[in-house]
N, C-alpha and C positions, 0 to 999 in steps of 0.2 A: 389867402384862400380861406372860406368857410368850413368849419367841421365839418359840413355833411360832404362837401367836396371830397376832402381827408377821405374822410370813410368809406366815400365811394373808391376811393383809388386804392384802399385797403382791400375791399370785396372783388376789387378786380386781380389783386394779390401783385400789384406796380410797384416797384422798389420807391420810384419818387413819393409814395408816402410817408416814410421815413424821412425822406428829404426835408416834405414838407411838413411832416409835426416838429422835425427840429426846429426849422427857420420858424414857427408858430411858438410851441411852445419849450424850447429848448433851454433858452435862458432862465425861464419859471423854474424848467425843474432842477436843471445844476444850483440856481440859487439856494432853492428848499433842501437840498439833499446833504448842502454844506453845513 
């Protein structure tokens, strides 16, 4: 899924955007945070 997708599904206030920034970038950020 595209960022603005994300984003869109954030301004609709849709729980699967969550979903979908984990499955995007979830890996990225657990990596960085370790």
């Amino acid at each position: 899924m595209e960022d603005k997708d994300i984003i869109a599904l954030y301004w609709e206030r849709s729980e699967r955007a969550i979903e979908e920034t984990d499955i995007k970038y979830g890996r990225l950020c657990r990596s960085i945070s370790m």
